[in-house]
MIBA-984420 format. One record per residue (C-alpha): residue number from 1; residue in one letter; x, y negated, z negated. Coordinates in nm, 4 decimals, padded with zeros to 6 digits. Layout:
BEGIN
{pt NUM,A,{X,Y,Z}}
...
END
This chain:
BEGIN
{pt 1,X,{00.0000,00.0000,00.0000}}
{pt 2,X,{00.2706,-00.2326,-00.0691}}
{pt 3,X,{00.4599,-00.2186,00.2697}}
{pt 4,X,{00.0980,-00.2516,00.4101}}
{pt 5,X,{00.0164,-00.5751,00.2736}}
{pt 6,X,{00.3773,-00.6651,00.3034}}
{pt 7,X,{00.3062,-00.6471,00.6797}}
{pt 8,X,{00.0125,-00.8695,00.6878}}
{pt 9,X,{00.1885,-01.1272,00.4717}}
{pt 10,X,{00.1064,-01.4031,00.7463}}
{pt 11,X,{-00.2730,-01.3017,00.7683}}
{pt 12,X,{-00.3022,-01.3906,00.4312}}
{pt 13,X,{-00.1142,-01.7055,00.4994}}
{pt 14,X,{-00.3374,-01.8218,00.8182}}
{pt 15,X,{-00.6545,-01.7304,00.6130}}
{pt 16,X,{-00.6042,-01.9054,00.2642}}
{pt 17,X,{-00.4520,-02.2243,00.4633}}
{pt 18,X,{-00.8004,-02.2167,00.6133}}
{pt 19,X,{-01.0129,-02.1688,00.3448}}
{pt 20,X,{-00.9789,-02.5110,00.1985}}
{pt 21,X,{-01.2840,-02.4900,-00.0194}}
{pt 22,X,{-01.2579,-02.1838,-00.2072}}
{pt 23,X,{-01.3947,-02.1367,-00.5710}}
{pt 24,X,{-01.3307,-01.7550,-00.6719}}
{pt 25,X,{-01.0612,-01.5810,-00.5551}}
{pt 26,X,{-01.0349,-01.1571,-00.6197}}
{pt 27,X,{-00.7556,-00.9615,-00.4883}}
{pt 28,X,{-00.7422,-00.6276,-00.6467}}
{pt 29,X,{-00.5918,-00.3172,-00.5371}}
{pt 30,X,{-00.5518,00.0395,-00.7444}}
{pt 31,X,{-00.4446,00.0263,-01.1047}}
{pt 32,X,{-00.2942,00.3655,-01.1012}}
{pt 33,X,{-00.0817,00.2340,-00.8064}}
{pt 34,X,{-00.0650,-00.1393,-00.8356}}
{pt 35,X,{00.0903,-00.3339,-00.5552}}
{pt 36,X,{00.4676,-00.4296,-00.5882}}
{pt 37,X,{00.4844,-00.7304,-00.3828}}
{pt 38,X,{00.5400,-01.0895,-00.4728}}
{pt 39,X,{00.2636,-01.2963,-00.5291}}
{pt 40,X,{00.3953,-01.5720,-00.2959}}
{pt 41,X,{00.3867,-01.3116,00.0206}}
{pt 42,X,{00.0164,-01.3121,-00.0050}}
{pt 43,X,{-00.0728,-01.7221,-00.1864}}
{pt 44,X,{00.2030,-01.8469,-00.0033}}
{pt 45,X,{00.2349,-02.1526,-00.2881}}
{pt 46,X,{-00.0791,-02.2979,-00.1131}}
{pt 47,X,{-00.3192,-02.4308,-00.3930}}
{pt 48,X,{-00.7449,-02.4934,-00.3573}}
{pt 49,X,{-00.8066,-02.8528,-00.5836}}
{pt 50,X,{-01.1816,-02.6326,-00.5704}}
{pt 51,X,{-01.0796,-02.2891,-00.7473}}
{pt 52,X,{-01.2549,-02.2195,-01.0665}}
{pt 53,X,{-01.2420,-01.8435,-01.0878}}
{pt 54,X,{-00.9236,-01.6498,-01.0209}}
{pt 55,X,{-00.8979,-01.2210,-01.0685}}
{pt 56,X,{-00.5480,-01.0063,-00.9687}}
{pt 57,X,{-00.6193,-00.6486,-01.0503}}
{pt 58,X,{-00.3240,-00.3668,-01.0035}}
{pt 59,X,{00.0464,-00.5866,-00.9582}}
{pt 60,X,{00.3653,-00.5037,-01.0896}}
{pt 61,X,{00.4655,-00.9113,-01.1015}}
{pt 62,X,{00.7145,-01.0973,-01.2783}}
{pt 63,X,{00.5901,-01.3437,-01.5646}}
{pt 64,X,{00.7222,-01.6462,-01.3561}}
{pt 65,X,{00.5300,-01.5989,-01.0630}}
{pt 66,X,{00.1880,-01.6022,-01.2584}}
{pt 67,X,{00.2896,-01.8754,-01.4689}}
{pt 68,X,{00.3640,-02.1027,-01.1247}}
{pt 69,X,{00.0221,-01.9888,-00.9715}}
{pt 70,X,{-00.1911,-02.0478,-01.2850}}
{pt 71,X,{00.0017,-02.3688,-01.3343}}
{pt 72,X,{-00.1025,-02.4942,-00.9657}}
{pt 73,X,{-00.4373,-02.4859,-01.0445}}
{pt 74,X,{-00.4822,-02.5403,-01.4112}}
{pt 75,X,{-00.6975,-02.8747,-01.4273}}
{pt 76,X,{-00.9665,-02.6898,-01.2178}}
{pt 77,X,{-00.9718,-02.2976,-01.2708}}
{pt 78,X,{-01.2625,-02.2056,-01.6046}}
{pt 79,X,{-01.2413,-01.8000,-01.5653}}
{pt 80,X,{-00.8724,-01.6098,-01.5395}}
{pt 81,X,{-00.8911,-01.2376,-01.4789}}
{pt 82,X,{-00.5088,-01.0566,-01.5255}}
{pt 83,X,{-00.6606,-00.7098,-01.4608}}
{pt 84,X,{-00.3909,-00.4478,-01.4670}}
{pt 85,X,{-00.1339,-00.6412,-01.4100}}
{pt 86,X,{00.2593,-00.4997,-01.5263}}
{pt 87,X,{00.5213,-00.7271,-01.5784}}
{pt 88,X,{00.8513,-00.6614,-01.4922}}
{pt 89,X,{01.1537,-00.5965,-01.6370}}
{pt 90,X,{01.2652,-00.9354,-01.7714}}
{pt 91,X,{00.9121,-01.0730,-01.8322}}
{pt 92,X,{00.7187,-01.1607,-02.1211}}
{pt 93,X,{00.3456,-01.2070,-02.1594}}
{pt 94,X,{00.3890,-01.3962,-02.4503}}
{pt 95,X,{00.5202,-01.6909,-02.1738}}
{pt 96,X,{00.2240,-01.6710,-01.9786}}
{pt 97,X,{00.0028,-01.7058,-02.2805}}
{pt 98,X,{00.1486,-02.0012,-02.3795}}
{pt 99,X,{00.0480,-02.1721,-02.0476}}
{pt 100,X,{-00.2993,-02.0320,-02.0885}}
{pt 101,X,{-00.3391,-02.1459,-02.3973}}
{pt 102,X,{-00.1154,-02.4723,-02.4301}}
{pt 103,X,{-00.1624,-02.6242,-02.0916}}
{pt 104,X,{-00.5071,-02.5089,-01.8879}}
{pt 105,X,{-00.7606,-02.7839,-01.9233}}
{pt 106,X,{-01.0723,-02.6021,-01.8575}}
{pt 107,X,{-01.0623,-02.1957,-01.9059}}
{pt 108,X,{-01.3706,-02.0948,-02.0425}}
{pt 109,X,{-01.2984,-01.6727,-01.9461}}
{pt 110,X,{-01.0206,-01.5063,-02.0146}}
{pt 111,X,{-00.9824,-01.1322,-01.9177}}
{pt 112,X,{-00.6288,-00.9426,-01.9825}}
{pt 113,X,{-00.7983,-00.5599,-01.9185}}
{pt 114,X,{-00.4961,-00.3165,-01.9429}}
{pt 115,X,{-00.2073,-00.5508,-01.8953}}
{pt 116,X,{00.1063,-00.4058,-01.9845}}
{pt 117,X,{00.4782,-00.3573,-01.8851}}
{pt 118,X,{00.5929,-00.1986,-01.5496}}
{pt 119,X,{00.8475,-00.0064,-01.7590}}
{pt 120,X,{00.5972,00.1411,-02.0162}}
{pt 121,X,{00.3407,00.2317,-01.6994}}
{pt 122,X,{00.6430,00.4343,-01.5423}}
{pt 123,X,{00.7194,00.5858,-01.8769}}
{pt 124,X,{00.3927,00.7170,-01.9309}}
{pt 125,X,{00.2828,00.7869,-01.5611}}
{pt 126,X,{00.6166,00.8390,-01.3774}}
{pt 127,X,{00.4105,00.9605,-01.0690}}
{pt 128,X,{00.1100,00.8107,-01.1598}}
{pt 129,X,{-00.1250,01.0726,-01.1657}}
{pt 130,X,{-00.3812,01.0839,-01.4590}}
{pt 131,X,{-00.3628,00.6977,-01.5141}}
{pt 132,X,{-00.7110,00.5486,-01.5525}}
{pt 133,X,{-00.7977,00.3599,-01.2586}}
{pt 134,X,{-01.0225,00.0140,-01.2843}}
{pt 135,X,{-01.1092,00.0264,-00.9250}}
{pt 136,X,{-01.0326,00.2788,-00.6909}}
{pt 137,X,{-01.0072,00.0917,-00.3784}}
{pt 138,X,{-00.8673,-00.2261,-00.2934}}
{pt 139,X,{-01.0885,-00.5621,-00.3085}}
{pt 140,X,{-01.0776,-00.8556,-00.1791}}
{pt 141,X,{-01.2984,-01.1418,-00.2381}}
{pt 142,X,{-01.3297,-01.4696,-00.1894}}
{pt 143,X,{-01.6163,-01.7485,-00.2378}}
{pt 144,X,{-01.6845,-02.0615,-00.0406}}
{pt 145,X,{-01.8540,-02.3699,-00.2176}}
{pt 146,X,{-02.1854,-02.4578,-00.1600}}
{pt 147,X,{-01.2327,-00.9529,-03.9496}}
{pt 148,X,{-00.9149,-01.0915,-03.8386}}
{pt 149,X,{-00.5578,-00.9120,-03.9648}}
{pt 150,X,{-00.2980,-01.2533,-03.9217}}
{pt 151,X,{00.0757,-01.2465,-03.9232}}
{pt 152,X,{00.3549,-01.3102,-04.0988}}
{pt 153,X,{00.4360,-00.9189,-04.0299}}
{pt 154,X,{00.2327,-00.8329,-03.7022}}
{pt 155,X,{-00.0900,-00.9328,-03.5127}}
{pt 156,X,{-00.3634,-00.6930,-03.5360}}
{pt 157,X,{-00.7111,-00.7836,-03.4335}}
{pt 158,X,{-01.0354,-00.5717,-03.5378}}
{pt 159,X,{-01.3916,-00.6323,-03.6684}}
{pt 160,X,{-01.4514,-00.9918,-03.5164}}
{pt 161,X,{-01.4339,-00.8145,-03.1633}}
{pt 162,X,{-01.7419,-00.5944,-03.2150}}
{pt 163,X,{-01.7417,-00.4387,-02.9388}}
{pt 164,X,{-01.4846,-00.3207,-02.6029}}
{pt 165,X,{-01.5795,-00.5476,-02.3344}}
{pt 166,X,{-01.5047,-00.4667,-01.9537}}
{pt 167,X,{-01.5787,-00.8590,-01.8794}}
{pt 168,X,{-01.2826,-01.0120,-02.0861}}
{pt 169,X,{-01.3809,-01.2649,-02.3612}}
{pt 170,X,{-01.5479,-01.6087,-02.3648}}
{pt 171,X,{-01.5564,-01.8192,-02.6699}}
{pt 172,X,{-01.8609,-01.6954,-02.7551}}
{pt 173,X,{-01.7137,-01.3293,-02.8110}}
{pt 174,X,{-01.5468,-01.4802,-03.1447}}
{pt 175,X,{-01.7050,-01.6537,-03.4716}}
{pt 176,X,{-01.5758,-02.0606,-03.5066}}
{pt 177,X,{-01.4141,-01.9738,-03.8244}}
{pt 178,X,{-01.1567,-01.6579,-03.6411}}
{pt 179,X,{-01.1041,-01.9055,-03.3837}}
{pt 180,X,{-00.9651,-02.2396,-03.6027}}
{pt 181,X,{-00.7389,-01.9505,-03.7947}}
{pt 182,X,{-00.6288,-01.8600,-03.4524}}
{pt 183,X,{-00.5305,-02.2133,-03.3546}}
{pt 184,X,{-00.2436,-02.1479,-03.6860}}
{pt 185,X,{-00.0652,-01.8998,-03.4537}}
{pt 186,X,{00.2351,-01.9578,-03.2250}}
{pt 187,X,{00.2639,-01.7014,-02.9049}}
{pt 188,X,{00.5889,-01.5987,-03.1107}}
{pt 189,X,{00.3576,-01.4333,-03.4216}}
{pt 190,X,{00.1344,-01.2294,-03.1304}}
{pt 191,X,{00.3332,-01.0063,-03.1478}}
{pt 192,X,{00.4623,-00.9111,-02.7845}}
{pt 193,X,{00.7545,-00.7110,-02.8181}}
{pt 194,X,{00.8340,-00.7260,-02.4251}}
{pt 195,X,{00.8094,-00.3180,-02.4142}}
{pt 196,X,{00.4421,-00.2385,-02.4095}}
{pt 197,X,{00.1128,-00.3989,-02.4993}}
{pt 198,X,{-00.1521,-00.2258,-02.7060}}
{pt 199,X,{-00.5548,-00.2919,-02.6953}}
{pt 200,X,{-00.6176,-00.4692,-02.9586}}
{pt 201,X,{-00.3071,-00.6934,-02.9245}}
{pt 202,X,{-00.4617,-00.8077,-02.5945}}
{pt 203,X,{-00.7972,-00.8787,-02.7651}}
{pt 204,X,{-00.6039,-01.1006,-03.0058}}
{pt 205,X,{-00.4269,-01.2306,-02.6964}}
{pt 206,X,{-00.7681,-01.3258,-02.5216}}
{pt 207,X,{-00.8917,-01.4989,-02.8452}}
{pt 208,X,{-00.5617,-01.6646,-02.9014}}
{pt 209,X,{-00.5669,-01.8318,-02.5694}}
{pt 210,X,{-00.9163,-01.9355,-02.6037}}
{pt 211,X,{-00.8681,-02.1218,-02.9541}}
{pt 212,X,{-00.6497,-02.3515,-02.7836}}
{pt 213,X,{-00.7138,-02.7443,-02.9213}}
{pt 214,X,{-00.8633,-02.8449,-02.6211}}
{pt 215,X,{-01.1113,-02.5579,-02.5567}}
{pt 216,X,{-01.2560,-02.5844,-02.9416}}
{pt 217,X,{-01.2993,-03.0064,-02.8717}}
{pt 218,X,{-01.4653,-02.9178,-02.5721}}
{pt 219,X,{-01.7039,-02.6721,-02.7059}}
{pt 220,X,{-01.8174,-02.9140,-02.9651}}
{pt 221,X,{-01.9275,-03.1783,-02.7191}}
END
């Protein structure tokens, strides 16, 4: 899959320089073989002043290349889907989050389903056969316009999340009261220990990002 979309780098290119007014963007491809291809070979560092919704499902990326894309549109995108998406050696999730949480002006969704390391993937699935898939086909879409454990020793995250959801977290998913504790934290007491991430680490992460200063002003007005 990856030499294929390698190939039609410049279709990608022609189309998205097109599509001026986009609003949602969803490229997603298998996460039991996720696509091992720059992000820039398929966005080509074009950015849509429009974009509110973004979603990249199966990619073994860096962590610099998602910062640079999220940073290109963050004064306009509200809903941020990281679906299965590995981070290679050298990378740390914990910089992403702090863009997410210290510089996007308007996220209202966040959504970090099964995010982990490329190493840890390969450890456990070294051919990857018996890894759970989110999709099982590759998708592309696009849309026109028109109680809370807390460091010092570890994050944990448990009974505030009530339940496992498959549509990442809104502020709504979390009481006021976890979410001005959350706003105490620093991405270096989430605990991301660059080797693997665990599930209820990236329900902390989700909540985390979302108790960011600006998003709890905003959700008073």
């Amino acid at each position: 899959m990856t030499s294929s979309i390698k190939s039609v780098s410049s279709v990608f290119h022609d189309f998205f320089l097109s599509a001026k007014n986009l609003t949602s963007i969803k490229l997603g491809f298998r996460a039991n073989m996720p696509l091992d291809l720059s992000l820039e070979l398929i966005f080509h560092r074009l950015q849509w002043k429009r974009l509110r919704a973004l979603s990249i499902q199966g990619w073994r990326l860096d962590s610099e290349e998602v910062v640079s894309l999220i940073r290109r549109h963050r004064r306009q995108l509200r809903d941020i889907a990281l679906v299965g998406v590995y981070l290679r050696n050298g990378g740390r999730w914990r910089d992403i989050l702090s863009v997410l949480h210290d510089e996007m002006d308007q996220v209202e969704r966040i959504d970090l389903r099964d995010i982990d390391y490329a190493d840890h993937l390969d450890l456990d699935s070294p051919d990857t056969n018996g890894y759970a898939s989110t999709s099982s086909t590759s998708v592309l879409s696009v849309v026109p316009e028109p109680t809370l454990a807390l460091p010092p020793y570890h994050a944990s995250f448990n009974a505030d999340y009530p339940f496992f959801s498959p549509c990442g977290s809104t502020r709504r998913s979390f009481s006021e009261t976890t979410l001005e504790r959350l706003r105490a934290l620093t991405a270096d007491d989430l605990g991301d220990n660059g080797l693997s991430v665990r599930r209820e680490q990236r329900l902390l992460w989700e909540a985390w990002v979302l108790s960011s200063p600006g998003n709890m002003l905003r959700g008073r007005q």
